[in-house]
Each structure stands twice: as structure tokens, then as C-alpha cells.
C-alpha positions as CSV (number, residue, x, y, z in Angstrom):
1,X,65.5,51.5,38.4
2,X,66.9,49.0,40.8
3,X,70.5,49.6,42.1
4,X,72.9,46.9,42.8
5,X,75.7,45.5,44.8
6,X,78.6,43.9,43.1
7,X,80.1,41.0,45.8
8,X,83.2,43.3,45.4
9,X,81.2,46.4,46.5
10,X,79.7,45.1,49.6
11,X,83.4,43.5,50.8
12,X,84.5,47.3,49.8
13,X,81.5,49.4,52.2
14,X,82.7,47.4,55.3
15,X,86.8,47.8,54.9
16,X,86.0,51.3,53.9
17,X,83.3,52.7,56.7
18,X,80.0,52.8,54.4
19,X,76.2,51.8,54.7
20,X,74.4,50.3,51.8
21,X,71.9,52.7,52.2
22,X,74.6,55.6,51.8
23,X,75.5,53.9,48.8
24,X,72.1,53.9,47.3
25,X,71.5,57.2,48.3
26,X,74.6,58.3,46.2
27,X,73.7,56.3,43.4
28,X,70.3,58.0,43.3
29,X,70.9,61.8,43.9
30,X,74.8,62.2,44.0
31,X,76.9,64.1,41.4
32,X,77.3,61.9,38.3
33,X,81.1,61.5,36.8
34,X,82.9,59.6,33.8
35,X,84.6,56.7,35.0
36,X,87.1,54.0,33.4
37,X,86.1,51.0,31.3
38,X,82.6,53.0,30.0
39,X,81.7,53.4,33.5
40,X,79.9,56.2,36.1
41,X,81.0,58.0,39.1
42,X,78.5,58.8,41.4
43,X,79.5,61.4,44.3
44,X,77.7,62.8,47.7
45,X,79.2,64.3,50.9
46,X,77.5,62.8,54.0
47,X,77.7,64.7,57.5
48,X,79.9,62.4,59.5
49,X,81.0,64.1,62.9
50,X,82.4,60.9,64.1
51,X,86.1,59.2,64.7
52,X,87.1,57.2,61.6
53,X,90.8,54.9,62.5
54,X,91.3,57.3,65.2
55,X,91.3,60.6,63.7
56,X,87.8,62.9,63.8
57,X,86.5,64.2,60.5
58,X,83.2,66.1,59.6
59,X,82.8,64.5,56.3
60,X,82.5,61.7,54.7
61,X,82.9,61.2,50.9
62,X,81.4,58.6,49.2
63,X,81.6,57.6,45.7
64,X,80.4,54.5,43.9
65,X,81.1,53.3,40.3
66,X,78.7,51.4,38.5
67,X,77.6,50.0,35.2
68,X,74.1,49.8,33.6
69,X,72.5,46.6,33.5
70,X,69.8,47.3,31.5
71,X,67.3,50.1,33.2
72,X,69.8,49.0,36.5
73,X,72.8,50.1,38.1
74,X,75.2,46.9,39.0
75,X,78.1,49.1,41.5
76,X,81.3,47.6,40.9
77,X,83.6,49.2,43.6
78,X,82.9,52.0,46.5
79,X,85.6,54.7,47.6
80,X,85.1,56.7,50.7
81,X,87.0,59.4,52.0
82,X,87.2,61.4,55.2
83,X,87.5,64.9,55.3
């Protein structure tokens, strides 16, 4: 299984504070979720400890929504969220 970056995805990881490998790693051991359009949610807390548009958080939430594309995931979009 091969795992995917929509064009839209990767503009989405640098606007929103993620790694391409964070992304992956979601995708391959995070919580799975229904999505719109046929779609899945993937979910994973990462330890973050860092300043994110001036604020500190602890957390980082990352969630990716894919499609299969055949034995593949194709991620269309990426949400992260500071906690």
C-alpha cells in the first residue's frame, strides 16, 4: 500500500504546520473515521511542545482525508489542530 499526496494536500501541510512524514504516519496507524463524498478520516495526536502563530501548545492534531486508489490511499486535504 502506497500513500499519496493530492497537489491540494501538500499546499495544505505547509499553510497548516505539518510534515509529510506526519501525514503518512497518520494515514498508516491513526484512528480511522467516515468522511464526506465516500471518503476516510484518518486521526493521530503528535507531541508538539512548540509555539505555533505565537501561542504554545502541547499537541498537535492531525487528520488527513483520503480516497482509495486501488490498494492506495490518494489524501485529498490535511487539517491540523493545536491543542
Amino acid at each position: 500500500m502506497a500513500i499519496k499526496l493530492h497537489p491540494h494536500a501538500q499546499a495544505r501541510l505547509i499553510e497548516r504546520g505539518a510534515t509529510e512524514e506526519e501525514v503518512i504516519a497518520t494515514v498508516e496507524s491513526g484512528i480511522t473515521f467516515d468522511a464526506q463524498y465516500n471518503r476516510t478520516g484518518f486521526r493521530r495526536n503528535f507531541p508538539f511542545n512548540a509555539e505555533w502563530k505565537g501561542k504554545q501548545y502541547a499537541t498537535k492534531k492531525v487528520e488527513a482525508i483520503a480516497a482509495k486508489d486501488g490498494e492506495d490511499w490518494l489524501v485529498i486535504t490535511v487539517i491540523v489542530k493545536y491543542f
